[in-house]
C-alpha positions in Angstrom: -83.6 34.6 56.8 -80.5 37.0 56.9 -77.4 35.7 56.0 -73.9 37.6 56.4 -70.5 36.9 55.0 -67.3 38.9 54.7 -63.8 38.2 54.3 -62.7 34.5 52.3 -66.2 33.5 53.1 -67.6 36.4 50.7 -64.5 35.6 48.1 -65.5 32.0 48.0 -69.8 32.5 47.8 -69.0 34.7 44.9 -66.5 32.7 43.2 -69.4 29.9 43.4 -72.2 31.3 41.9 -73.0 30.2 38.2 -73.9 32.5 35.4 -76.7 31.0 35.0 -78.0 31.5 38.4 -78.1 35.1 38.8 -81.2 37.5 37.7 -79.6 40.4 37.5 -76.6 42.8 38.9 -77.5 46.1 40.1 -74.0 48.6 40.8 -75.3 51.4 42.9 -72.4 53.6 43.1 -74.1 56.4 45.6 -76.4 54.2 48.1 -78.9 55.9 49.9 -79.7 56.1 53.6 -82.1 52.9 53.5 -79.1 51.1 53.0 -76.6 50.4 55.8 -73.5 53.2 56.5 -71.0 50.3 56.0 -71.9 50.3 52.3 -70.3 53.6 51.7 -68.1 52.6 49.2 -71.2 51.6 46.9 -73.4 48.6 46.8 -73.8 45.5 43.9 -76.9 44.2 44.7 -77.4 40.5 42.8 -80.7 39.0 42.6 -80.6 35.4 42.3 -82.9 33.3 40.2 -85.9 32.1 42.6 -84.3 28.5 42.6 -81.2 29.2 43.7 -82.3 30.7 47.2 -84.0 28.2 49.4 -87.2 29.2 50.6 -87.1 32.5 49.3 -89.6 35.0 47.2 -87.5 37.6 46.2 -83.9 36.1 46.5 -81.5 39.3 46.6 -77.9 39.4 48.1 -76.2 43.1 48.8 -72.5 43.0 48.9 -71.5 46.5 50.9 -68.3 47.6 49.5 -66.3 49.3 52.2 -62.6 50.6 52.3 -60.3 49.3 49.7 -60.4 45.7 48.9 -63.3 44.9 51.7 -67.1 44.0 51.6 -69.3 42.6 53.5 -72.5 40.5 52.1 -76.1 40.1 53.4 -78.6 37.5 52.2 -82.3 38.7 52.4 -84.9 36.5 51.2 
């Protein structure tokens, strides 16, 4: 399951998750080609604890900074 958000949608996921629910926080300031061209701007990839995403074995969710003060995020289990 892929799951996209951007915009107040994005603002409001984020503002939602718990402390206690992420794994870990990745900043990858210089992607590379395997991830999208929108994520020029650099990519924080959060892995979420294995509870928190439904159905999932390696929650992970990619928010693709883009130009100033925009992202777009993708769920991948």
């Amino acid at each position: 399951m892929q799951s996209r958000l951007s915009g107040n949608d994005l603002t409001t996921f984020l503002q939602s998750l718990m402390s206690d629910t992420i794994e870990s926080i990745e900043i990858i300031s210089n992607p590379s080609a395997q991830y999208e061209a929108e994520g020029s701007g650099g990519i924080i990839n959060i892995r979420l604890k294995k509870a928190v995403a439904r159905n999932s074995m390696e929650p992970l969710l990619l928010v693709l900074l883009k130009a100033k003060n925009t992202a777009t995020a993708a769920m991948y289990p």
